[in-house]
N, C-alpha and C positions, 0 to 999 in steps of 0.2 A: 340165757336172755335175762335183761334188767327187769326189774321187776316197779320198777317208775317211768310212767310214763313221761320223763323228762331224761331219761336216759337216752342217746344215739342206739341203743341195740335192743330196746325194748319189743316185744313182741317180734323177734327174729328165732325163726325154728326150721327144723331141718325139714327138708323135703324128700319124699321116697322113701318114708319111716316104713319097715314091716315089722310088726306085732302079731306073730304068728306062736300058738299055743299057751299061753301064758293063764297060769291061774291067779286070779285075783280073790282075795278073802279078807275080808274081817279091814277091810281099810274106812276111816272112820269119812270119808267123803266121798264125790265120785270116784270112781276107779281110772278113770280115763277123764283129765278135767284142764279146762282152758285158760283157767288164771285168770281170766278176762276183766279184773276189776272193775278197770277202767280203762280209755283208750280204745281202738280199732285193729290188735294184734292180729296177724296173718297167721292164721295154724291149719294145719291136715290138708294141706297141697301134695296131693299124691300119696297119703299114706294108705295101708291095707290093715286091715286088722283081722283077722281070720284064726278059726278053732282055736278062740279063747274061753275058756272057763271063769264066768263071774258066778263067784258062789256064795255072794252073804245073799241070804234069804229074801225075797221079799222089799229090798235094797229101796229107801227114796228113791235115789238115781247113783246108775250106773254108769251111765257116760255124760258130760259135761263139756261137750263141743261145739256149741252154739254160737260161742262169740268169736266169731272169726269174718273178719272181712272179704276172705277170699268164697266165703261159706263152702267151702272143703272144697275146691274143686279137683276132681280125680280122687277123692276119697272112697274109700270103700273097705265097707263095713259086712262081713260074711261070715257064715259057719260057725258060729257063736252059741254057745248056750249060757243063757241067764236062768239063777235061781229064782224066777218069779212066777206067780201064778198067771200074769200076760203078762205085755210090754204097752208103754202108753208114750205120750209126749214128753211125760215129766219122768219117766226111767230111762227114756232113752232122746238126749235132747243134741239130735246130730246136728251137723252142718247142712245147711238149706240145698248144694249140691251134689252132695255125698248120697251113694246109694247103700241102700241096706238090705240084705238079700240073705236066705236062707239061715235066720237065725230064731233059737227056738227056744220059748219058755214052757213051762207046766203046759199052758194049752197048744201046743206045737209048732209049728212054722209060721213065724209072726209078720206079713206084708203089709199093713195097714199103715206103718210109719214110715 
């Protein structure tokens, strides 16, 4: 996808992405992040992200999904373990229709988000 929003292909991204095991570490931004500068890009339409490993510590934010128009619809986000001591708004900043389910930090199975 362009990366100008004056580009024809700008915010086009694949749909029925799986992100299934994957460790993430030592990456200097989100680990999972939207680009969203600017514009109204359509991201995480159907994607799963499940038994990943985010392992920098304590991490500002770990996911960075939030600007999406479609706000994730059929997204889901699962079985995940973050190296944090919880999970807040600002570590884990999903798409507004995206479910998050069974994913756990230091203090354990985190629902609240």
């Amino acid at each position: 996808a362009s990366e100008s929003v004056l580009e024809i292909n700008y915010g086009l991204q694949a749909t029925n992405v799986i992100i299934d095991g994957v460790q993430f570490y030592l990456n200097t931004g989100p680990d999972i992040d939207d680009d969203a500068a600017a514009g109204n890009p359509t991201y995480f339409h159907q994607w799963e992200i499940a038994r990943c490993k985010f392992m920098t510590k304590n991490k500002t934010t770990y996911l960075d999904m939030n600007g999406s128009t479609a706000a994730g619809t059929d997204c889901l986000i699962h079985d995940n373990d973050f190296a944090a001591a919880s999970l807040d708004g600002t570590k884990i900043q999903k798409p507004a229709n995206s479910m998050f389910i069974n994913n756990r930090s230091q203090t354990g199975i985190e629902t609240a988000l």
